[in-house]
PDB file of N, CA, C and O in Angstrom:
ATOM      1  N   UNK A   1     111.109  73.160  97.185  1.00  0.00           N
ATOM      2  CA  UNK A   1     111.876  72.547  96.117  1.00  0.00           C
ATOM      3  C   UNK A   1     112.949  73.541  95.665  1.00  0.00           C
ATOM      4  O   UNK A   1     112.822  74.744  95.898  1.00  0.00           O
ATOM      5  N   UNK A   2     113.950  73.064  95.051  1.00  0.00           N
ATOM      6  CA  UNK A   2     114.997  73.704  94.913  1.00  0.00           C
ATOM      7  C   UNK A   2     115.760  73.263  93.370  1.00  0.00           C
ATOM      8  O   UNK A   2     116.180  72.205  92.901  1.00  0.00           O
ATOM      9  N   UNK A   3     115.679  74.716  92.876  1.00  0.00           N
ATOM     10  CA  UNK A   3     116.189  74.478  91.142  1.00  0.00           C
ATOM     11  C   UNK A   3     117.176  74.594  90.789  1.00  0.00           C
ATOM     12  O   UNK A   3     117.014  75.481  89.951  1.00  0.00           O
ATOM     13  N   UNK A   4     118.190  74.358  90.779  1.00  0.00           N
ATOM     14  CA  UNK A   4     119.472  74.824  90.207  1.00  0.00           C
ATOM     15  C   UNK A   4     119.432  75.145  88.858  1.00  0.00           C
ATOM     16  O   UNK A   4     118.972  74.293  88.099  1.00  0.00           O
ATOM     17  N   UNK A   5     119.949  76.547  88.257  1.00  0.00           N
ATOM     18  CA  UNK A   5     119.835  76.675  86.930  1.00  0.00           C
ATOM     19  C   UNK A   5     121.347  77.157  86.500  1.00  0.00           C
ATOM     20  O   UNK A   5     122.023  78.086  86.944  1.00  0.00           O
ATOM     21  N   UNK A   6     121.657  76.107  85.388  1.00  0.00           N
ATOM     22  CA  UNK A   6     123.533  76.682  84.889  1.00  0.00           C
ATOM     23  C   UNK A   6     123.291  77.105  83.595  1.00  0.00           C
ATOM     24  O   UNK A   6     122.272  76.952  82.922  1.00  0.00           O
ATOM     25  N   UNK A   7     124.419  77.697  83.291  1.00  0.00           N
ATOM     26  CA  UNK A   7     124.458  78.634  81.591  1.00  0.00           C
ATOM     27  C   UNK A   7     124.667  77.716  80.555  1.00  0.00           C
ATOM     28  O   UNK A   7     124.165  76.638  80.875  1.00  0.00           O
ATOM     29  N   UNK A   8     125.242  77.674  79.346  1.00  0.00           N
ATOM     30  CA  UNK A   8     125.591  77.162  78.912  1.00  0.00           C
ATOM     31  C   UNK A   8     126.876  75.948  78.571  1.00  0.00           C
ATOM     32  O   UNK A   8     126.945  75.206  77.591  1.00  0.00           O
ATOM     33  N   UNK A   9     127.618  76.030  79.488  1.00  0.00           N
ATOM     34  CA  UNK A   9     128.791  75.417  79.858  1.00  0.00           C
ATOM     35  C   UNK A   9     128.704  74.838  81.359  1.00  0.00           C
ATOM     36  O   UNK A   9     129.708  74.488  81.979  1.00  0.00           O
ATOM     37  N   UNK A  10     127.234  74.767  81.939  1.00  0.00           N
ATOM     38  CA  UNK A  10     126.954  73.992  82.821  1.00  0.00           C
ATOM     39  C   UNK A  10     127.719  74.499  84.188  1.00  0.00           C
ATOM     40  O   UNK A  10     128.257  73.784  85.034  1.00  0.00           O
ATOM     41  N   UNK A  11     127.612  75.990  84.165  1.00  0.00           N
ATOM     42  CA  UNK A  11     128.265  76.441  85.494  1.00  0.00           C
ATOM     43  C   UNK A  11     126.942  77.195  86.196  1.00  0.00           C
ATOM     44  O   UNK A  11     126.146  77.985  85.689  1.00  0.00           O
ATOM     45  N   UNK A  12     127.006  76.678  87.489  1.00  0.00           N
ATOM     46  CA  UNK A  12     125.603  77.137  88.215  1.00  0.00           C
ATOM     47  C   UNK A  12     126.230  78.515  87.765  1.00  0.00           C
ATOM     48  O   UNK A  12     127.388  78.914  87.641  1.00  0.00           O
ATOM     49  N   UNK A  13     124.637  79.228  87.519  1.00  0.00           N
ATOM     50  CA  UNK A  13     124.689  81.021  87.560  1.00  0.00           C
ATOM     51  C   UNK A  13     123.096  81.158  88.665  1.00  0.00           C
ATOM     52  O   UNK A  13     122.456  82.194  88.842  1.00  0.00           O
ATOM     53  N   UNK A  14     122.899  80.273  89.047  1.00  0.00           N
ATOM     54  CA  UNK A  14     121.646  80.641  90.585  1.00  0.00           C
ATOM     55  C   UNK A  14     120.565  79.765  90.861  1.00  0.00           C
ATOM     56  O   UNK A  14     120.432  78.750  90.178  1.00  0.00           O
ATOM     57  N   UNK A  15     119.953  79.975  91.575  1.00  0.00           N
ATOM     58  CA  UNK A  15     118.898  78.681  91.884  1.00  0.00           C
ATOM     59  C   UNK A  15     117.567  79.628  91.748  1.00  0.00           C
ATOM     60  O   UNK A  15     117.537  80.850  91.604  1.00  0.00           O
ATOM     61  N   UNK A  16     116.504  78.730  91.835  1.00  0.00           N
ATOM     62  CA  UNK A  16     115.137  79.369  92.391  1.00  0.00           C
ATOM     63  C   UNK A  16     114.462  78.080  93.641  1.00  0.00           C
ATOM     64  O   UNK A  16     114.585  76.860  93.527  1.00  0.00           O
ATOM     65  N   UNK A  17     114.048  78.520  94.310  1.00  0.00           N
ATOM     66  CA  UNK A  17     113.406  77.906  95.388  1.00  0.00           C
ATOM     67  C   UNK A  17     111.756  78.178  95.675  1.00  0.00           C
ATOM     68  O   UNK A  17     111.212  79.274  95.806  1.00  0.00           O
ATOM     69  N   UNK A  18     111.295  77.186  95.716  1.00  0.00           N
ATOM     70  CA  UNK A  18     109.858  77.188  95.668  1.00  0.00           C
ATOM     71  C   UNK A  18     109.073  76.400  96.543  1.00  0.00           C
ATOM     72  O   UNK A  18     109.006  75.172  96.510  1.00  0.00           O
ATOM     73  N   UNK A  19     108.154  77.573  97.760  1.00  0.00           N
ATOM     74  CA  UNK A  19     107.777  76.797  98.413  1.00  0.00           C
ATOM     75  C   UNK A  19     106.307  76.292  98.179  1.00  0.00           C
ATOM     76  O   UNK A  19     105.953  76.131  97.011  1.00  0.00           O
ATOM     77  N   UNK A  20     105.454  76.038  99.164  1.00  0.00           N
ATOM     78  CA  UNK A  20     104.636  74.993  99.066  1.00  0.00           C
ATOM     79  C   UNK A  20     103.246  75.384  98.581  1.00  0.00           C
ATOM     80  O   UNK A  20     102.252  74.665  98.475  1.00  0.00           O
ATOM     81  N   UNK A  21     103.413  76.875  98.267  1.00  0.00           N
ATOM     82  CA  UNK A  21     102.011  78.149  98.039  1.00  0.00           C
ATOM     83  C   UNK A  21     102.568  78.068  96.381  1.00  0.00           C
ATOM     84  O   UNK A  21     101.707  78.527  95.632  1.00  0.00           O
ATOM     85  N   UNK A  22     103.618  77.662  95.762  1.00  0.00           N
ATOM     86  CA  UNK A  22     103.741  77.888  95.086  1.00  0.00           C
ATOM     87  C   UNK A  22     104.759  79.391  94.403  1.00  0.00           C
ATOM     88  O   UNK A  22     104.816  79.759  93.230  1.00  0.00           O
ATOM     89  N   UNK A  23     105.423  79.969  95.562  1.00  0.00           N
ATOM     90  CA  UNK A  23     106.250  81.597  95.639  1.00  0.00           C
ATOM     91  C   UNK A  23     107.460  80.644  95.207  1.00  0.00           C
ATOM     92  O   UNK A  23     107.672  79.457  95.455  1.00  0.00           O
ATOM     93  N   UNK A  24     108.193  81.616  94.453  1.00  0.00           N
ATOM     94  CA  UNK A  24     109.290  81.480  93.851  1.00  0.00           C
ATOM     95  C   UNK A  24     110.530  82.470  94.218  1.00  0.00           C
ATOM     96  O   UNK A  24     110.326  83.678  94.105  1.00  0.00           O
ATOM     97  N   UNK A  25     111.475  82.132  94.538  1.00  0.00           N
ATOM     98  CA  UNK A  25     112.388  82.893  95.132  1.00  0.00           C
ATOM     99  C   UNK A  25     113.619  82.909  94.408  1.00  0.00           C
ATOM    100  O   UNK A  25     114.068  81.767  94.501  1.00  0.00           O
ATOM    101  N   UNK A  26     114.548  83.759  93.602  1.00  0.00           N
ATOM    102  CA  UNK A  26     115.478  83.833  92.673  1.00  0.00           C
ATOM    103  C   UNK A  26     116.939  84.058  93.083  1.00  0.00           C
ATOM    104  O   UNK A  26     117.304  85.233  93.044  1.00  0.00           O
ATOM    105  N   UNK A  27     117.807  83.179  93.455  1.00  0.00           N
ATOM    106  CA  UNK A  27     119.271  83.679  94.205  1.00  0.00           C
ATOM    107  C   UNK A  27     120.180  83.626  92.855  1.00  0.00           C
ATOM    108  O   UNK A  27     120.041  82.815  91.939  1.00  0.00           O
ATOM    109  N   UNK A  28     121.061  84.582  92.931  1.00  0.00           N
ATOM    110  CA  UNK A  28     122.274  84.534  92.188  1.00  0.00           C
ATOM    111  C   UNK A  28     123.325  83.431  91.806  1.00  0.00           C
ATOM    112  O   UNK A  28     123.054  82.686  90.864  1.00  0.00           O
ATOM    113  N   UNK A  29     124.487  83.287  92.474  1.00  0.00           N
ATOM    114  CA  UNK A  29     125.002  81.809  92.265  1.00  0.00           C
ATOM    115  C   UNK A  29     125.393  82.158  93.605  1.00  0.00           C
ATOM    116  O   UNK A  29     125.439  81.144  94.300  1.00  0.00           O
ATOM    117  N   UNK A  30     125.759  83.444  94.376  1.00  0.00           N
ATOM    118  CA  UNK A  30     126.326  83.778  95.866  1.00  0.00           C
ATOM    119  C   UNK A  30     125.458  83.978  96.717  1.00  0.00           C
ATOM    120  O   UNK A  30     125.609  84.419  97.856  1.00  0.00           O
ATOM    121  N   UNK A  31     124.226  83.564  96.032  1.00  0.00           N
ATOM    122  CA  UNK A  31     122.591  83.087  96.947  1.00  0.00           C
ATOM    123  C   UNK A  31     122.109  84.817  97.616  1.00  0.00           C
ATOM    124  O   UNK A  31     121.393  85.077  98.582  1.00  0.00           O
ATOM    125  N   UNK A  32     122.559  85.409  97.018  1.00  0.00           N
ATOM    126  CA  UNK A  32     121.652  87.282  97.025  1.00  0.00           C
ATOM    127  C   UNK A  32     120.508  87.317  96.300  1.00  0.00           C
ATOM    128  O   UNK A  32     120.804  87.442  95.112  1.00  0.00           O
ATOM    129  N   UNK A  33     119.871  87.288  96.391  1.00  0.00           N
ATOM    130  CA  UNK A  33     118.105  87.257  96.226  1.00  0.00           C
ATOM    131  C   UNK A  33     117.772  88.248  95.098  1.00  0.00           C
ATOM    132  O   UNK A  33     117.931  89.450  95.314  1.00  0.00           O
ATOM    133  N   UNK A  34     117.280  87.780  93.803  1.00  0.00           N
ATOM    134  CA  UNK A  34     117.321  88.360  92.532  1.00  0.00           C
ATOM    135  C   UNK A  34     116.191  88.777  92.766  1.00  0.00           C
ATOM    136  O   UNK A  34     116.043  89.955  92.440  1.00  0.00           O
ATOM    137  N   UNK A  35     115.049  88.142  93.338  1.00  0.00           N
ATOM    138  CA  UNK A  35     113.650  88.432  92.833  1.00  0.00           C
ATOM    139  C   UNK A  35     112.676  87.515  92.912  1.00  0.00           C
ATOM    140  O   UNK A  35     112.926  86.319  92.763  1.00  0.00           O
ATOM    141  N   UNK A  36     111.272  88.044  93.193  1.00  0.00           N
ATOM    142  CA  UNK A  36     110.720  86.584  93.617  1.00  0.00           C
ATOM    143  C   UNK A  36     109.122  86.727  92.754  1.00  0.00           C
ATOM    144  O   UNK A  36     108.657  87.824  92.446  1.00  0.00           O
ATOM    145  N   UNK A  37     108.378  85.309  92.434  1.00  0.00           N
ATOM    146  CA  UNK A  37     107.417  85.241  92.031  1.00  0.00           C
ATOM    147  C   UNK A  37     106.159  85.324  93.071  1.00  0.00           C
ATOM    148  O   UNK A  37     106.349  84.874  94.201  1.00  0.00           O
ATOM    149  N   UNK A  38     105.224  85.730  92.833  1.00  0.00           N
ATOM    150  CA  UNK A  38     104.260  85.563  93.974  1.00  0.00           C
ATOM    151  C   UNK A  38     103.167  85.010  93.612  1.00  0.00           C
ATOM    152  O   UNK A  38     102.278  85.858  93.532  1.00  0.00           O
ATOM    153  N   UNK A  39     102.744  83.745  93.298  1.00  0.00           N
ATOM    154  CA  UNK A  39     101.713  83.076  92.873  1.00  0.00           C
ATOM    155  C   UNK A  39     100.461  82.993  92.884  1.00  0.00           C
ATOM    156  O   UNK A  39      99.738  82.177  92.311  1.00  0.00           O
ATOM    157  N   UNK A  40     100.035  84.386  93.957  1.00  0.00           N
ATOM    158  CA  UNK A  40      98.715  84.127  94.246  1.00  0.00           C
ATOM    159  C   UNK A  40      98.384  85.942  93.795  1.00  0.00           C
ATOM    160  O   UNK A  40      97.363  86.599  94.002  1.00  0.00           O
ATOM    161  N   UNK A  41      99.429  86.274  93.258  1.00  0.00           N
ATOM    162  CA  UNK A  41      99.353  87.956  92.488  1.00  0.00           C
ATOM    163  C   UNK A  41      99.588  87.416  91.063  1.00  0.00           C
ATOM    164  O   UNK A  41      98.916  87.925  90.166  1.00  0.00           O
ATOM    165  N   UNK A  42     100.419  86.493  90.770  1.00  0.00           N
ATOM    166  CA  UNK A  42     100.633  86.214  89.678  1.00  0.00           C
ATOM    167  C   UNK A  42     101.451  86.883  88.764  1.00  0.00           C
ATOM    168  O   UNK A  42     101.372  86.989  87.540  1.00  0.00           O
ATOM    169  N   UNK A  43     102.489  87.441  89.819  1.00  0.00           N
ATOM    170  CA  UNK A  43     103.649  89.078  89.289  1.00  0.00           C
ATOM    171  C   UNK A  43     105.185  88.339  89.841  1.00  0.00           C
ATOM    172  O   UNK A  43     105.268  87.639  90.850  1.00  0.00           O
ATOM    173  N   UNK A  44     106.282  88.667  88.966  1.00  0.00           N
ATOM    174  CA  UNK A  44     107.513  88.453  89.714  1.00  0.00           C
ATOM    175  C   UNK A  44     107.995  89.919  89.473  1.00  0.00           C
ATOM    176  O   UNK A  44     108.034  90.556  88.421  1.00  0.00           O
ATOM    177  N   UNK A  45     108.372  90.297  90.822  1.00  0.00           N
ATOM    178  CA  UNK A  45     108.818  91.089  91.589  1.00  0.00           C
ATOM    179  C   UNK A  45     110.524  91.215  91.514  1.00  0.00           C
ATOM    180  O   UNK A  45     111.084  90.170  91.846  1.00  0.00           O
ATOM    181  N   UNK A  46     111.353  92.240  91.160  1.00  0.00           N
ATOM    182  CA  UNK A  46     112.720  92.512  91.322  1.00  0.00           C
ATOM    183  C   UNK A  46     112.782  92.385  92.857  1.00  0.00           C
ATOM    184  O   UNK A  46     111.884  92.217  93.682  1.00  0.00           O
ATOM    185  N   UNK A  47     114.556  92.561  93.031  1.00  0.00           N
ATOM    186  CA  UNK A  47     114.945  92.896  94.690  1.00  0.00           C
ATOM    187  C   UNK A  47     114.282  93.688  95.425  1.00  0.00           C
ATOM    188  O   UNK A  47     113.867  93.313  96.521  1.00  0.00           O
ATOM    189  N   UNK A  48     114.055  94.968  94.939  1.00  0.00           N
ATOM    190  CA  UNK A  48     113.633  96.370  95.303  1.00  0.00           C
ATOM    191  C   UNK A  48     112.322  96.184  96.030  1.00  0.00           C
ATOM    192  O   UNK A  48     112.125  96.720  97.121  1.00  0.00           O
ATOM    193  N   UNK A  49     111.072  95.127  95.188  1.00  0.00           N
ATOM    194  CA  UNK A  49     109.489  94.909  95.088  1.00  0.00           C
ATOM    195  C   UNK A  49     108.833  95.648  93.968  1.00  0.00           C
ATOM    196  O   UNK A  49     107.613  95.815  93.986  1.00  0.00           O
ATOM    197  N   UNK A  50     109.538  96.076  93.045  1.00  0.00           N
ATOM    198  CA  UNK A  50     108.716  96.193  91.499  1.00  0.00           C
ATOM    199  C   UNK A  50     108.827  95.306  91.501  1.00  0.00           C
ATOM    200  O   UNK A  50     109.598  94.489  92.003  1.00  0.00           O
ATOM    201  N   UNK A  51     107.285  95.323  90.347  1.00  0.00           N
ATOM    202  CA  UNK A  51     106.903  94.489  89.660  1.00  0.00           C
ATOM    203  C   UNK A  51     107.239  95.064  87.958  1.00  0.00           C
ATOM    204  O   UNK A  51     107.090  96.055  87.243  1.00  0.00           O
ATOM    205  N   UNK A  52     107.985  93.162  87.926  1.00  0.00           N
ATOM    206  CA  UNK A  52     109.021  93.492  86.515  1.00  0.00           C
ATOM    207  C   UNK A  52     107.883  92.813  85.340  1.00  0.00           C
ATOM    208  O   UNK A  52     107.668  93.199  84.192  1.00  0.00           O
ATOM    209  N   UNK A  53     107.345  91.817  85.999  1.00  0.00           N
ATOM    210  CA  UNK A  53     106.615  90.908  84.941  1.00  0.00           C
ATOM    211  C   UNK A  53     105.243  90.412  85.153  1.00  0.00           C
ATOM    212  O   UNK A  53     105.000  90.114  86.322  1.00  0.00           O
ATOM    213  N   UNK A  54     104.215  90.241  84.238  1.00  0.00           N
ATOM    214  CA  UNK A  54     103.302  89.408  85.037  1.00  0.00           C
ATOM    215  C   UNK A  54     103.737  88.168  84.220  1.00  0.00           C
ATOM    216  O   UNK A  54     104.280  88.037  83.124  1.00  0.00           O
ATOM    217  N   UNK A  55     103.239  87.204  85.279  1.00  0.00           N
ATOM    218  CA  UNK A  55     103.804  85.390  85.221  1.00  0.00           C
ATOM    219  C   UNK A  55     104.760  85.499  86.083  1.00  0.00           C
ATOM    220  O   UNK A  55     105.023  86.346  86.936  1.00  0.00           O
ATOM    221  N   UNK A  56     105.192  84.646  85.790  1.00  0.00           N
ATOM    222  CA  UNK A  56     106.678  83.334  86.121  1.00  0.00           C
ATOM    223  C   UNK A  56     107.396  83.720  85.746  1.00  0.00           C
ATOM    224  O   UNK A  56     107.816  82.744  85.125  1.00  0.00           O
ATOM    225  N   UNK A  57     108.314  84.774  85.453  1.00  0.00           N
ATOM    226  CA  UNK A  57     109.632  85.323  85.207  1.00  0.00           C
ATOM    227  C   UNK A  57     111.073  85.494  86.092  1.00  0.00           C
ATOM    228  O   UNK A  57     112.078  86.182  85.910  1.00  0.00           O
ATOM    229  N   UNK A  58     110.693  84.574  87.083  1.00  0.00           N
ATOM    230  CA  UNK A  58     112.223  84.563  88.292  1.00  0.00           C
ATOM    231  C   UNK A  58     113.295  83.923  87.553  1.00  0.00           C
ATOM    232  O   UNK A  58     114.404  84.345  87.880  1.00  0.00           O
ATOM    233  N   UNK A  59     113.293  82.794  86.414  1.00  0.00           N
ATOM    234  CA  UNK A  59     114.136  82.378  85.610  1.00  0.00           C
ATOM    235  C   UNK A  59     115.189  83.550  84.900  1.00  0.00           C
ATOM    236  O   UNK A  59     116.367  83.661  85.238  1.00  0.00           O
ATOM    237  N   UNK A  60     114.528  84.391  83.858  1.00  0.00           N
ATOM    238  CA  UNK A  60     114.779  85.475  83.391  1.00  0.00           C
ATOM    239  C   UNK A  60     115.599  86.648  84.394  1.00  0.00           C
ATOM    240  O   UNK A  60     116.092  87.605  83.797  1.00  0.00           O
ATOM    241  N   UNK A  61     115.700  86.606  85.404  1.00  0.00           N
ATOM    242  CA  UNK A  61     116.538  87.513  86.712  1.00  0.00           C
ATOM    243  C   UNK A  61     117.871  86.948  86.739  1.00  0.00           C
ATOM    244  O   UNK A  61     118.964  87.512  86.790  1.00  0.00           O
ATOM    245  N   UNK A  62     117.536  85.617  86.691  1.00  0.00           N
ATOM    246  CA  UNK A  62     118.909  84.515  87.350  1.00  0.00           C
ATOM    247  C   UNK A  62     119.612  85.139  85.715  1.00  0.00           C
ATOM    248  O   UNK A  62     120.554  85.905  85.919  1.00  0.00           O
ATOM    249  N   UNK A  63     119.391  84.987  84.672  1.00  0.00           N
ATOM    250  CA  UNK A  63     119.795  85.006  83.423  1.00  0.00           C
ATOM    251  C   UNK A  63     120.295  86.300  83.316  1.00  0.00           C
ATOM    252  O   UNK A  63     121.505  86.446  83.147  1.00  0.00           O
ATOM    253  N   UNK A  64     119.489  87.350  83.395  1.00  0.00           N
ATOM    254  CA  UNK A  64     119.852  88.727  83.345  1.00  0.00           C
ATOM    255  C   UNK A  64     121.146  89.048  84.145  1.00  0.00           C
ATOM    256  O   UNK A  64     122.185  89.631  83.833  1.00  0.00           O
ATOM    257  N   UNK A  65     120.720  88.468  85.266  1.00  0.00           N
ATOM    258  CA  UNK A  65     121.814  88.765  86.311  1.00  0.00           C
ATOM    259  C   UNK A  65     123.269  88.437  85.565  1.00  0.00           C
ATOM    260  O   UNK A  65     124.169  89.202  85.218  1.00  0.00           O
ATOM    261  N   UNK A  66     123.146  87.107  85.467  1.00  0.00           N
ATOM    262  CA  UNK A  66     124.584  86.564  84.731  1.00  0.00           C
ATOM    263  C   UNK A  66     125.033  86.736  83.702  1.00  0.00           C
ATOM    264  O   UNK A  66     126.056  86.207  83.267  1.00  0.00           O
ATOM    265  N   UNK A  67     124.057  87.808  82.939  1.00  0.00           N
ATOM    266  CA  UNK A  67     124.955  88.357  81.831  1.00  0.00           C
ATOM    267  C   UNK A  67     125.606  89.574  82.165  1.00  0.00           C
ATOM    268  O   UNK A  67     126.433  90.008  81.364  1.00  0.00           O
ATOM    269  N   UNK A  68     125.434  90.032  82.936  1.00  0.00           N
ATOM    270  CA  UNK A  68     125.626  91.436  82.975  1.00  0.00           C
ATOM    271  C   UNK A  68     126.951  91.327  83.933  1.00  0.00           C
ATOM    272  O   UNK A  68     127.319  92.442  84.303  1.00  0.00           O
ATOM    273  N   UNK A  69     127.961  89.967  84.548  1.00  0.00           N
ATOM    274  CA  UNK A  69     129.220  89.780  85.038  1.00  0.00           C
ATOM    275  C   UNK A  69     129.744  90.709  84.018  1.00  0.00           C
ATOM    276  O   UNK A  69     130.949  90.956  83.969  1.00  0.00           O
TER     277      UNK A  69
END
């Protein structure tokens, strides 16, 4: 499945993609890979492979990311 998430003025700033285990995958808006959730650790992971969060936090990357244009 595939999320599109836009800012406030409704301009894509990145997607997340989620496959069927439930992993979450975080692209920018130029689809470079923010960071991903891993559902069966229950940690989302930066680019690098820290671990930034426990939960569901790949939303929060796409966001971070686009403030910091």
């Amino acid at each position: 499945m595939l999320e599109t998430i836009k800012d406030r003025n409704q301009r894509v700033i990145g997607t997340i993609e989620t496959d069927s285990q439930g992993n979450k995958t975080a692209k920018d808006e130029g689809g470079r890979v923010l960071g991903t959730y891993d559902a069966s650790q229950k940690v989302t992971r930066d680019w690098t492979g820290w671990v930034v969060a426990e939960g569901d936090a790949v939303v929060g990357l796409i966001y971070e990311a686009a403030s910091g244009r």
